[in-house]
mmCIF file as Biopython writes it, N, C-alpha, C and O atoms, coordinates in Angstrom:
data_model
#
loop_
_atom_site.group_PDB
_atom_site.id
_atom_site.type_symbol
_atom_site.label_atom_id
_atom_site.label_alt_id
_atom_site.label_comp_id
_atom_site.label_asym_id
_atom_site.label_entity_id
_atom_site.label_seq_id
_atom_site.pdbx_PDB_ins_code
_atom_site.Cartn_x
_atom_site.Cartn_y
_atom_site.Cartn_z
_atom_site.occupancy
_atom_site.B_iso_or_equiv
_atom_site.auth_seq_id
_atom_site.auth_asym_id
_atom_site.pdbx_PDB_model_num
ATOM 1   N N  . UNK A ? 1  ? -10.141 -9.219  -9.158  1.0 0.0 1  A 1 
ATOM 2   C CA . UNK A ? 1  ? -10.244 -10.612 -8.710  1.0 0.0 1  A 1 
ATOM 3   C C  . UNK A ? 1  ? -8.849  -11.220 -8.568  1.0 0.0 1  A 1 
ATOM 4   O O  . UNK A ? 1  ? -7.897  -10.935 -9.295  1.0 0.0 1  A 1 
ATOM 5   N N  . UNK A ? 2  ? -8.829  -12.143 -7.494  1.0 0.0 2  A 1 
ATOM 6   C CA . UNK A ? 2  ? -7.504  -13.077 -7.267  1.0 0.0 2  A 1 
ATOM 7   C C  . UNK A ? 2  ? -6.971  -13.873 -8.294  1.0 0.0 2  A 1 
ATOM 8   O O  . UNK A ? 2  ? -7.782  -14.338 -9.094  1.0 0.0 2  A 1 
ATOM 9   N N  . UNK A ? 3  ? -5.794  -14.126 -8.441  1.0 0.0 3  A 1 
ATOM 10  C CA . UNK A ? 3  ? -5.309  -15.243 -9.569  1.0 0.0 3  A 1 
ATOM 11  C C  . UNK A ? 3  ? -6.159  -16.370 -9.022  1.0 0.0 3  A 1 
ATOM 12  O O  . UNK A ? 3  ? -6.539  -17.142 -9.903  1.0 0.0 3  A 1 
ATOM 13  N N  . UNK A ? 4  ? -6.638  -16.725 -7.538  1.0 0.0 4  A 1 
ATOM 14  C CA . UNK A ? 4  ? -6.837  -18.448 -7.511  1.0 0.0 4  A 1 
ATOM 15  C C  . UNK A ? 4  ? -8.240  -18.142 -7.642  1.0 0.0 4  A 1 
ATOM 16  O O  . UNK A ? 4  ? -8.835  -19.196 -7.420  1.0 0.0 4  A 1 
ATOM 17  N N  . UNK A ? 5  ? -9.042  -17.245 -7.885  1.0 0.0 5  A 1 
ATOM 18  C CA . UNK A ? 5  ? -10.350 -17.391 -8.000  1.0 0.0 5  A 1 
ATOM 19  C C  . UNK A ? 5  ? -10.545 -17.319 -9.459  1.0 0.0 5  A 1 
ATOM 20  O O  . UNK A ? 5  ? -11.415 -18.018 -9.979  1.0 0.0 5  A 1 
ATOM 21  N N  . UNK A ? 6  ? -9.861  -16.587 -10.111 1.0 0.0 6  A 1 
ATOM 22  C CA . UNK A ? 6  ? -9.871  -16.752 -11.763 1.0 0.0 6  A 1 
ATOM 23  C C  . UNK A ? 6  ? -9.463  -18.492 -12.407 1.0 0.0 6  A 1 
ATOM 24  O O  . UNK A ? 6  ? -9.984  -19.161 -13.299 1.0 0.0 6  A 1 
ATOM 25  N N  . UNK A ? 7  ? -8.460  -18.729 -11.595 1.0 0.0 7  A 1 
ATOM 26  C CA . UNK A ? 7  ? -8.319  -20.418 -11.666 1.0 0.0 7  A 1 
ATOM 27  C C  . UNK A ? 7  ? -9.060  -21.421 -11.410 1.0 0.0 7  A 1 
ATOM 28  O O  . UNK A ? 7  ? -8.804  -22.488 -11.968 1.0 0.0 7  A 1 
ATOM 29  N N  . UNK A ? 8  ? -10.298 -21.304 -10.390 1.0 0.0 8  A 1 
ATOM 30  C CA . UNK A ? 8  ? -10.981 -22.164 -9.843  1.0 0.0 8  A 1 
ATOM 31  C C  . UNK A ? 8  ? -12.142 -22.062 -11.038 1.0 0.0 8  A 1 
ATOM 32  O O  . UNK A ? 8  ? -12.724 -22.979 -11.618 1.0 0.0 8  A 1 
ATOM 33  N N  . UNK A ? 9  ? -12.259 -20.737 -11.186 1.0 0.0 9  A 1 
ATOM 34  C CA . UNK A ? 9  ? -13.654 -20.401 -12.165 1.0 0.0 9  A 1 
ATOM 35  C C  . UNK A ? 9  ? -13.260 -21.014 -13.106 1.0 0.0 9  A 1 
ATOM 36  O O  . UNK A ? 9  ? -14.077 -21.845 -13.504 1.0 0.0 9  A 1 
ATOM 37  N N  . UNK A ? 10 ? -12.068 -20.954 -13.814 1.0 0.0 10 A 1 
ATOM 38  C CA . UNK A ? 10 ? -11.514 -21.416 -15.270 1.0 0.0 10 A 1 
ATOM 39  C C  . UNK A ? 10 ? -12.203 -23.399 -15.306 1.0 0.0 10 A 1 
ATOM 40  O O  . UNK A ? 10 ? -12.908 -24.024 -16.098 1.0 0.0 10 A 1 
ATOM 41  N N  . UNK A ? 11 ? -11.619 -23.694 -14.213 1.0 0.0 11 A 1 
ATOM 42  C CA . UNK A ? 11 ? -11.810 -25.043 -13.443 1.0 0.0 11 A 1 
ATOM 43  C C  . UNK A ? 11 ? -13.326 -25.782 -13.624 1.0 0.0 11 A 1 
ATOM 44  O O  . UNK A ? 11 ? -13.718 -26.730 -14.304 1.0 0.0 11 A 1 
ATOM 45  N N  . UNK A ? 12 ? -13.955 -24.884 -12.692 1.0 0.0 12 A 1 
ATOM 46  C CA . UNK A ? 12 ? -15.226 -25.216 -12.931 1.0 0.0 12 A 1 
ATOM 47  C C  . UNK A ? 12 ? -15.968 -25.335 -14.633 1.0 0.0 12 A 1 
ATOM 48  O O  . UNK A ? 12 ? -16.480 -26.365 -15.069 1.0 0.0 12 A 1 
ATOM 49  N N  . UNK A ? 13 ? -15.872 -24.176 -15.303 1.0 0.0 13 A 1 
ATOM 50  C CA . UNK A ? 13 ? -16.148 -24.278 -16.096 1.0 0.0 13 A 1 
ATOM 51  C C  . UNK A ? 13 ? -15.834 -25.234 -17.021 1.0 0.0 13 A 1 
ATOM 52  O O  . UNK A ? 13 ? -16.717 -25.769 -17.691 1.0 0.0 13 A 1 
ATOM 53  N N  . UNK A ? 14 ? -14.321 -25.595 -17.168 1.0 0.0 14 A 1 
ATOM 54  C CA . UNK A ? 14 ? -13.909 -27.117 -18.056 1.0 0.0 14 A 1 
ATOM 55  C C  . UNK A ? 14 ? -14.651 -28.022 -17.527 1.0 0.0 14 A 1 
ATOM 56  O O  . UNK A ? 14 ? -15.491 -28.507 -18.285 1.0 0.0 14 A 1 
ATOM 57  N N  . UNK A ? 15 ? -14.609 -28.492 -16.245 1.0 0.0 15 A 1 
ATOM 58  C CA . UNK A ? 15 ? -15.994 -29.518 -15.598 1.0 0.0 15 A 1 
ATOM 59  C C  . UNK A ? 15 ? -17.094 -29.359 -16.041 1.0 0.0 15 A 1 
ATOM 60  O O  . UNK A ? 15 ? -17.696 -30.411 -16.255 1.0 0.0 15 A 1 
ATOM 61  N N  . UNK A ? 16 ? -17.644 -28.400 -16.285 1.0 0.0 16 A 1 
ATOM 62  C CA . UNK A ? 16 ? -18.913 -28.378 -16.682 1.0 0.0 16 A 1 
ATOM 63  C C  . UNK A ? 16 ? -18.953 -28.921 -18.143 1.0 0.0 16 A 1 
ATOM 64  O O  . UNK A ? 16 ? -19.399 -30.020 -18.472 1.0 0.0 16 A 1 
ATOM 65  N N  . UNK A ? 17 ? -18.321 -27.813 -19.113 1.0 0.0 17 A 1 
ATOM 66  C CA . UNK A ? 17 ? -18.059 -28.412 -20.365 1.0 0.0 17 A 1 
ATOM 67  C C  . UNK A ? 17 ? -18.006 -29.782 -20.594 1.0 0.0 17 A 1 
ATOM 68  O O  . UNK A ? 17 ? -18.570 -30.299 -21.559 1.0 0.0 17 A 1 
ATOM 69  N N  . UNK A ? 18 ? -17.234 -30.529 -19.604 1.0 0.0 18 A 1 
ATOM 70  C CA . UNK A ? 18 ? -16.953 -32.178 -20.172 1.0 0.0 18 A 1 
ATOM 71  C C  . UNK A ? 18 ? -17.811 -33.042 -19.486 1.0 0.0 18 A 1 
ATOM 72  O O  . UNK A ? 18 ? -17.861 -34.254 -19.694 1.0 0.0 18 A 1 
ATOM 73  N N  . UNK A ? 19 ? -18.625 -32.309 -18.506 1.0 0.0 19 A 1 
ATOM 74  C CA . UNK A ? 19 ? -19.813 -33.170 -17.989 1.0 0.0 19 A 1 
ATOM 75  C C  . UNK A ? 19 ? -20.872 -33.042 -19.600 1.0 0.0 19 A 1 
ATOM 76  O O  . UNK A ? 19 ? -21.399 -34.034 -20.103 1.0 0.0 19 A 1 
ATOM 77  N N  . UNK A ? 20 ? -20.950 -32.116 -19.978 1.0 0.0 20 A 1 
ATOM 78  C CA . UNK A ? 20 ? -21.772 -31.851 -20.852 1.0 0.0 20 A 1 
ATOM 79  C C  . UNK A ? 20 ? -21.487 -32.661 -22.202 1.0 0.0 20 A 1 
ATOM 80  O O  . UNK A ? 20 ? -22.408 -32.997 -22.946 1.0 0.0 20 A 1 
ATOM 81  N N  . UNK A ? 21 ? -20.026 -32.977 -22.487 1.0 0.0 21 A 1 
ATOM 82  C CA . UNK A ? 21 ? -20.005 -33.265 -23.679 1.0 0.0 21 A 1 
ATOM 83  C C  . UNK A ? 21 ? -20.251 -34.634 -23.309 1.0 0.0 21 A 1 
ATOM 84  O O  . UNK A ? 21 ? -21.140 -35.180 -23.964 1.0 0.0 21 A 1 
ATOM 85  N N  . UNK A ? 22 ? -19.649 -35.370 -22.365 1.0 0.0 22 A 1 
ATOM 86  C CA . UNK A ? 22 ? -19.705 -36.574 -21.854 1.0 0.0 22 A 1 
ATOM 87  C C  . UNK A ? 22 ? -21.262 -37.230 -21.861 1.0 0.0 22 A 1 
ATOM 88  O O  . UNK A ? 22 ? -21.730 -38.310 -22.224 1.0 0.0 22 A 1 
ATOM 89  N N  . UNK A ? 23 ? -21.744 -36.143 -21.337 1.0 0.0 23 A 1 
ATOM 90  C CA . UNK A ? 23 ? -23.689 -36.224 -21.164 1.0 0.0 23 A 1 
ATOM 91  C C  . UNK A ? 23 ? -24.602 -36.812 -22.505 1.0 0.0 23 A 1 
ATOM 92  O O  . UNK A ? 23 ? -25.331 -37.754 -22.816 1.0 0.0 23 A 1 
ATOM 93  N N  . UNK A ? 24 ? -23.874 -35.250 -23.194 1.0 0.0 24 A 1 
ATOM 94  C CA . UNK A ? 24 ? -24.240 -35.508 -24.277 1.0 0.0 24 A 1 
ATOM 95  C C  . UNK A ? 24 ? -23.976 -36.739 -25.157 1.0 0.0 24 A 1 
ATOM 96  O O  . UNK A ? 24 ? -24.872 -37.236 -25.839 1.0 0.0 24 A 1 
ATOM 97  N N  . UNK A ? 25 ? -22.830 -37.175 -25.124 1.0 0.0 25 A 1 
ATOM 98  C CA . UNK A ? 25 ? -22.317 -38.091 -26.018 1.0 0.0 25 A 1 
ATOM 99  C C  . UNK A ? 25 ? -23.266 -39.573 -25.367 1.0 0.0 25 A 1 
ATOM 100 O O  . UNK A ? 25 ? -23.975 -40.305 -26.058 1.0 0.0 25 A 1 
ATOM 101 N N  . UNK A ? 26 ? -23.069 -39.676 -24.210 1.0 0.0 26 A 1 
ATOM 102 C CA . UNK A ? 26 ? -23.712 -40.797 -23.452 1.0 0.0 26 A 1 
ATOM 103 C C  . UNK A ? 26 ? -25.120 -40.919 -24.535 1.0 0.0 26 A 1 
ATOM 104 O O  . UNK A ? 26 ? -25.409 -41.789 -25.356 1.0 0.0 26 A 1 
ATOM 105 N N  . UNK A ? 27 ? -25.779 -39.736 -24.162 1.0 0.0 27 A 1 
ATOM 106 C CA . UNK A ? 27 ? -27.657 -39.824 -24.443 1.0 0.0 27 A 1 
ATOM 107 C C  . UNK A ? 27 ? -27.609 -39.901 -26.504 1.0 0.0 27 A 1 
ATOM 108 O O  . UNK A ? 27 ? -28.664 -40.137 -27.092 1.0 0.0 27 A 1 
ATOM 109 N N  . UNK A ? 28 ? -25.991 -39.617 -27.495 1.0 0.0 28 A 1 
ATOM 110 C CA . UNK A ? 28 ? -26.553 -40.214 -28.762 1.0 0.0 28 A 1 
ATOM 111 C C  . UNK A ? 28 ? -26.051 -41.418 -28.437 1.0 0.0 28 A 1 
ATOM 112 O O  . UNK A ? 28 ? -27.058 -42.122 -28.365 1.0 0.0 28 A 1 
ATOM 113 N N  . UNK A ? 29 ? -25.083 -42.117 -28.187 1.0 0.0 29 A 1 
ATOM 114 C CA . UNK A ? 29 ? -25.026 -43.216 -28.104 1.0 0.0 29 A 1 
ATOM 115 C C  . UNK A ? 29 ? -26.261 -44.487 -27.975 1.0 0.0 29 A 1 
ATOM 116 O O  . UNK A ? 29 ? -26.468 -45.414 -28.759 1.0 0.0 29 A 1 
ATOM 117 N N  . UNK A ? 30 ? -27.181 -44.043 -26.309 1.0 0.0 30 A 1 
ATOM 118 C CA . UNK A ? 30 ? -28.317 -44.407 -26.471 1.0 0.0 30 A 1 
ATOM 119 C C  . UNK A ? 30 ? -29.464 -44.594 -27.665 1.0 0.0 30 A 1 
ATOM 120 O O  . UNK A ? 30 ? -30.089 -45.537 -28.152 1.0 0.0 30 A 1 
ATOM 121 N N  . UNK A ? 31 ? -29.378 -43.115 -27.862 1.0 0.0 31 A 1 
ATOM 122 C CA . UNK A ? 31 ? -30.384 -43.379 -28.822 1.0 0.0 31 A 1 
ATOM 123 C C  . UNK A ? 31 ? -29.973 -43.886 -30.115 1.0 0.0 31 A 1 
ATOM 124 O O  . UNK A ? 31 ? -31.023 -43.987 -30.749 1.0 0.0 31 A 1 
ATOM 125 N N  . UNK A ? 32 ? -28.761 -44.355 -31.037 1.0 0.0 32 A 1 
ATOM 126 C CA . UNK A ? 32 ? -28.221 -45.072 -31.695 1.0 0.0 32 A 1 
ATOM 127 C C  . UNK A ? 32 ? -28.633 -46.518 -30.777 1.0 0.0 32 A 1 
ATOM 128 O O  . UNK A ? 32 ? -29.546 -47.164 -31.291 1.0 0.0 32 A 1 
ATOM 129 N N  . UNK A ? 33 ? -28.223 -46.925 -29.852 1.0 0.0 33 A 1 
ATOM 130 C CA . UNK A ? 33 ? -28.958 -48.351 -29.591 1.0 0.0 33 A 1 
ATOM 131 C C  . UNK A ? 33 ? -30.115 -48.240 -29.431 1.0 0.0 33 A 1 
ATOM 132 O O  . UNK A ? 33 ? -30.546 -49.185 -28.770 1.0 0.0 33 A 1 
ATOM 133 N N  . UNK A ? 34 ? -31.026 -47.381 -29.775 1.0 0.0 34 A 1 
ATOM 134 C CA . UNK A ? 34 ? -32.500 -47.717 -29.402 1.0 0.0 34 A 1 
ATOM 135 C C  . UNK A ? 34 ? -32.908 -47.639 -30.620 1.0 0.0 34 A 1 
ATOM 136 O O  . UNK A ? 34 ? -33.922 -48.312 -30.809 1.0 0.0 34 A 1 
ATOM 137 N N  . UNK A ? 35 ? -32.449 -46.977 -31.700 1.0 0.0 35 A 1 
ATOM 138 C CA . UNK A ? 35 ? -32.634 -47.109 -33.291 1.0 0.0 35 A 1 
ATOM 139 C C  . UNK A ? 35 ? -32.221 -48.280 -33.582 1.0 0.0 35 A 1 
ATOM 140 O O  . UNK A ? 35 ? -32.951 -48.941 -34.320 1.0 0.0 35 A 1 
ATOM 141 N N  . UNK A ? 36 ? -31.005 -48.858 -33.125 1.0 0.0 36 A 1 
ATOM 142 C CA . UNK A ? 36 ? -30.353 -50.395 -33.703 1.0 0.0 36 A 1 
ATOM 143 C C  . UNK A ? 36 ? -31.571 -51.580 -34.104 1.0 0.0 36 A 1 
ATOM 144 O O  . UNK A ? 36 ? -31.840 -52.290 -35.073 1.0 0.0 36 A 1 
ATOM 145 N N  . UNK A ? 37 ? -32.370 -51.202 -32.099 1.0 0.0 37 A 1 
ATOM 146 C CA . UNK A ? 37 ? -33.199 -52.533 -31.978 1.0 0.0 37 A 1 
ATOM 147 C C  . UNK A ? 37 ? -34.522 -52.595 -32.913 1.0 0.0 37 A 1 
ATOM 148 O O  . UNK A ? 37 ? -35.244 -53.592 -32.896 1.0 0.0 37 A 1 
#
């Protein structure tokens, strides 16, 4: 495999990861305000 296709993959994958943690973090947050009320 190419260096820029090993880079793009590397790429994608951190995106994914921080969609995920981001996701995640979003949906406890929620549910901490839905326990609050």
């Amino acid at each position: 495999m190419r260096l820029e296709r090993l880079l793009t993959l590397h790429l994608l994958q951190n995106m994914m990861a921080v969609l995920i943690i981001f996701y995640s973090g979003s949906f406890f947050s929620v549910q901490k305000l839905i326990k609050s009320f």
